[in-house]
C-alpha positions in Angstrom: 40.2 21.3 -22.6 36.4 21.5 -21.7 34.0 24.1 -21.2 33.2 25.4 -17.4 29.3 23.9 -16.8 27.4 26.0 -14.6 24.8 24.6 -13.0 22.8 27.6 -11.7 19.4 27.5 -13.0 19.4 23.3 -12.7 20.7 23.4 -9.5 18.5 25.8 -7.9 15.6 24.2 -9.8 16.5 20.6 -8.8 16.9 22.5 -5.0 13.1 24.1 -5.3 11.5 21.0 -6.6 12.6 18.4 -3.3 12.4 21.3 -0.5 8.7 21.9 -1.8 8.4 18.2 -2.0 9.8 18.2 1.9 7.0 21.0 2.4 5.6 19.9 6.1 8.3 17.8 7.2 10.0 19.0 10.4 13.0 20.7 11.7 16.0 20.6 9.0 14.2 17.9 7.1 12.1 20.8 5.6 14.9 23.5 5.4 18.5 21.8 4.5 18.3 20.2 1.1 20.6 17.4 2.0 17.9 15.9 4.8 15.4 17.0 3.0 16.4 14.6 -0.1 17.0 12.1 2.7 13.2 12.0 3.9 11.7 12.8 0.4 13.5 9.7 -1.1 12.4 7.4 2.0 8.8 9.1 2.0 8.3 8.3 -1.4 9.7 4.5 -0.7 7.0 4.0 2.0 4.4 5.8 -0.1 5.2 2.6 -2.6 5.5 0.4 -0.4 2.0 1.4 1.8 -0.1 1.5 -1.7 0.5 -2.5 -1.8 0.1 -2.7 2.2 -3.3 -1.0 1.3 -4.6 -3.5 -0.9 -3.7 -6.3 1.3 -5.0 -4.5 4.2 -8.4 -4.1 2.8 -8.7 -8.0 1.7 -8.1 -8.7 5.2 -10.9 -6.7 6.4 -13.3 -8.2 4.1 -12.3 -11.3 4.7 -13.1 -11.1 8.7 -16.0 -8.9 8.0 -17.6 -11.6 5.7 -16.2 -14.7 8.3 -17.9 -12.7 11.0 -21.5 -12.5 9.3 -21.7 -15.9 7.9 -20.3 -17.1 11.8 -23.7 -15.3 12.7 -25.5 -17.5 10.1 -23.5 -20.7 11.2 -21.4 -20.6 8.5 -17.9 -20.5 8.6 -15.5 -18.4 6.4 -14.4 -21.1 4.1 -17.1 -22.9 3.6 -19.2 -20.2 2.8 -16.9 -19.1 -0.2 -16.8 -22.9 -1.2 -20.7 -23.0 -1.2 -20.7 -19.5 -3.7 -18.0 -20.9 -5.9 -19.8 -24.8 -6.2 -23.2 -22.3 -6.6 -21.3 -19.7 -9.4 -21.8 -16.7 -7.8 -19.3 -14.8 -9.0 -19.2 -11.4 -6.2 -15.8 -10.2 -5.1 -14.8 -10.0 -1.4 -15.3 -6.2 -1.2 -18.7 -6.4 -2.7 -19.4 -9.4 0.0 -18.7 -7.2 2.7 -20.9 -4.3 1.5 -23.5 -6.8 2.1 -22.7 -8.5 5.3 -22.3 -4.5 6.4 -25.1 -2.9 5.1 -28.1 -5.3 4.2 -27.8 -8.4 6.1 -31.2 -9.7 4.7 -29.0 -9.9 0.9 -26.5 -11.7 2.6 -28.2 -14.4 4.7 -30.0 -15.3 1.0 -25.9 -15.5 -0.1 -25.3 -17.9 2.5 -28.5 -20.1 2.3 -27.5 -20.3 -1.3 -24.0 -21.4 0.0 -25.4 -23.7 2.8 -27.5 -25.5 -0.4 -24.1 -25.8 -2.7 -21.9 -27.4 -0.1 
C-alpha cells in the first residue's frame, strides 16, 4: 500500500500563484481558479503570439514610412532600397525611418545617393 499525499501547501500555492496572475481580469475569471487558469493559459498564448506580431508590425511601419518619404523625393520603395544596397549603405529599416521622420534633409542625401546607384 502507499502513503496518503496531501497536497495542502502545493495546492494552495499553485492556487495563489495563477489567481494573482489573473489579478485584473473580470468577473469569475479573477476569482474561481478553474477560469482563471483558463484566461491565464490563453493570456499568456497571445502574449507569445503578440511579441512576434510586434516585430512584424513595426517592419511594416517602416517600410510605408520610408516608401512614403522617398515617394516625396520620386523614389519609389524598392528602388530606393536597391539604389542603398548597389551604393553599400548598410542602415536598417528602423533606422531609415528615424530619418525620413525626423530629419528629412539626411534622408533626401540617402536617396540622391540611391537615385546615383540605380
Amino acid at each position: 500500500m502507499m502513503p496518503r499525499v496531501k497536497r495542502g501547501n502545493r495546492r494552495l500555492k499553485k492556487r495563489k500563484r495563477i489567481l494573482k496572475l489573473a489579478k485584473g481580469y473580470f468577473g469569475s475569471k479573477s476569482k474561481l481558479y478553474r477560469p482563471a487558469k483558463e484566461q491565464v493559459l490563453k493570456s499568456l498564448h497571445y502574449a507569445y503570439r503578440d511579441r512576434k506580431q510586434k516585430k512584424r508590425n513595426f517592419r511594416k511601419l517602416w517600410i510605408t514610412r520610408i516608401n512614403a518619404a522617398a515617394r516625396k523625393h520620386g523614389l519609389s520603395y524598392s528602388r530606393f532600397i536597391h539604389g542603398l544596397k548597389q551604393a553599400d549603405v548598410d542602415i536598417n529599416r528602423k533606422m531609415l525611418a528615424e530619418l525620413a521622420v525626423n530629419d528629412d534633409d539626411s534622408f533626401a542625401d540617402l536617396v540622391e545617393l540611391a537615385k546615383e546607384n540605380i
